[in-house]
C-alpha positions in Angstrom: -16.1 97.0 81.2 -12.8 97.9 79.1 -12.9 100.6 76.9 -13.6 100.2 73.4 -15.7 96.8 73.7 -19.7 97.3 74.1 -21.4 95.7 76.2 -23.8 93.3 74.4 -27.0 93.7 76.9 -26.1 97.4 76.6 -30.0 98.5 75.3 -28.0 101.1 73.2 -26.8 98.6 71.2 -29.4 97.8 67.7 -30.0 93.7 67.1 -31.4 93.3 63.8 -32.5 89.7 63.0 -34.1 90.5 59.5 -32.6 89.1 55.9 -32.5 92.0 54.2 -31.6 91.1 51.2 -30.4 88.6 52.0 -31.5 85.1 50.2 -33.9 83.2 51.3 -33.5 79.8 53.6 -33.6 77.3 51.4 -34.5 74.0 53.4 -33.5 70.5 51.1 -33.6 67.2 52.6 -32.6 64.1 50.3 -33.2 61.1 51.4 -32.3 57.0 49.5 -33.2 53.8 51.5 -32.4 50.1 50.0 -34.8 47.6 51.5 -33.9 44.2 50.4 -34.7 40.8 51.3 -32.6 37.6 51.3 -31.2 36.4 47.8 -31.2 32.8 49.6 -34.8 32.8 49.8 -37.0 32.2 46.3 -40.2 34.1 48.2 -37.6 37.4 48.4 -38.7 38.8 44.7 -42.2 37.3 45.4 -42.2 39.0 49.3 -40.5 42.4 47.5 -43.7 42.6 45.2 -46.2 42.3 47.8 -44.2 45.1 49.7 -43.8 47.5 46.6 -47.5 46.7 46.0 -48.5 47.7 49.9 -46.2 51.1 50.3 -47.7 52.0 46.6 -51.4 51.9 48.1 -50.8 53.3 51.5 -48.6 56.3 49.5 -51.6 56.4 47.2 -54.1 57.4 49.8 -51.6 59.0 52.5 -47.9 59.1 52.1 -47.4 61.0 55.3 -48.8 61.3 58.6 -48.2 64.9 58.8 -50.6 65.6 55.8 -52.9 64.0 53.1 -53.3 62.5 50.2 -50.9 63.1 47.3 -51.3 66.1 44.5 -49.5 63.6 41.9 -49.0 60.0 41.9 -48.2 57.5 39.0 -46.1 54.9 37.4 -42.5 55.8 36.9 -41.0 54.8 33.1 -38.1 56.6 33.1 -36.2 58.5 36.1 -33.3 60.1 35.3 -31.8 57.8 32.6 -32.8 54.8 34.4 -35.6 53.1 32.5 -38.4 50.6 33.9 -37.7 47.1 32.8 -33.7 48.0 31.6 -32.3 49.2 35.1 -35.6 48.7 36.9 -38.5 46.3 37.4 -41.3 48.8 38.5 -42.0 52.3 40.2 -43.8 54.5 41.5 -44.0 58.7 42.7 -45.9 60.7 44.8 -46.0 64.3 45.6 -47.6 65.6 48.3 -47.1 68.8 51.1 -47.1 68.0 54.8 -47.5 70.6 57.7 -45.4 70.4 60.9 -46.2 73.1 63.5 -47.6 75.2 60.5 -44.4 75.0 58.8 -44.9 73.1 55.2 -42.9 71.4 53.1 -43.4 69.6 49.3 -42.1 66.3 49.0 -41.4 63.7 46.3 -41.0 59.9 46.8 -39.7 57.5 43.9 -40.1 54.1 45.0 -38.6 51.9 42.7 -38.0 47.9 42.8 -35.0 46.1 41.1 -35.4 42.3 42.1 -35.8 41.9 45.6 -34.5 45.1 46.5 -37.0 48.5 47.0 -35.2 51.6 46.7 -36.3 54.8 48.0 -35.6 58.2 47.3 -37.6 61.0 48.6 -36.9 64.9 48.2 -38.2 67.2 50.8 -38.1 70.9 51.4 -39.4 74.3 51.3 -38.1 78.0 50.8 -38.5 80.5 53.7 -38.3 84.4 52.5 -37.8 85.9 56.5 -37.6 84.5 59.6 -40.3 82.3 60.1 -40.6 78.6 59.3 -44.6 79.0 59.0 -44.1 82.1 56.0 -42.4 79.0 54.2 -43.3 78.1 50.8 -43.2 74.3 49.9 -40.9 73.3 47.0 -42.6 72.4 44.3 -43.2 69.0 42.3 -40.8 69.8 39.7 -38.1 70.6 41.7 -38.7 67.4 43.6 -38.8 65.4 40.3 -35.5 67.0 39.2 -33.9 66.7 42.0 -34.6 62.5 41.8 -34.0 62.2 38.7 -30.2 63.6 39.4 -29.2 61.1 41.9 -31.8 58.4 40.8 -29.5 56.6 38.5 -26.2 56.2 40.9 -29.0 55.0 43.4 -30.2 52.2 40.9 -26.4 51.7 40.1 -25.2 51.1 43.7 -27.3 47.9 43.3 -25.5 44.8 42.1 
């Protein structure tokens, strides 16, 4: 070994794998899908209602495999400074918390349909105050709402 560099499996040496004070993790996941069917096609706005109409009742009873039904749900009006029948034909949210290896998260899902088109945009995350993902603490429904309702209207606006 030269001198002046330790030895890293040295048992003299102290590891410390703790935060401190140091922040929490803070785990965000943002998510926008565009579903859209064929403008060509007259049964694409008919075909995009009985979809919106399907994923609203299965995300109604269970929006997630990992966990159960949702702690809010309605009819979306306004998101952001999109409003329903101005920059939107209908929508929906959910909230809900899902566990993963006993590790949970919050997550909120606007599903929103303009035309033939259904746009998605789901926020997901959770805050974790040390080292383990299962000491986590789920965001919450408001930070999942505010969080959509930032990036909701450039979603709507990317459609043409």
């Amino acid at each position: 070994m030269r001198q002046g560099v330790k030895d890293r499996l040295d048992p003299a040496c102290k590891w410390r794998n703790d935060p401190g004070d140091a922040p929490p993790f803070k785990f965000r996941d943002l998510s926008i899908t565009y579903d859209a069917g064929f403008k060509e096609f007259a049964d694409s706005v008919k075909d995009a209602k009985k979809s919106f109409a399907t994923k609203r009742k299965s995300d109604y009873r269970q929006p997630s495999v990992f966990g159960g039904a949702p702690a809010v749900k309605g009819v979306i009006q306004q998101v952001g400074t999109a409003k329903a029948g101005q920059h939107f034909d209908e929508g929906y949210y959910v909230y809900f918390v899902y566990e993963i290896g006993e590790a949970q998260r919050g997550e909120g899902k606007a599903v929103l349909r303009k035309g033939n088109l259904l746009i998605t945009i789901s926020f997901s995350g959770a805050d974790v105050p040390g080292r383990r993902m299962r000491d986590g603490k789920p965001i919450g429904n408001a930070t999942a709402q505010d969080a959509i309702d930032i990036v909701a209207g450039q979603a709507i606006a990317a459609v043409r």
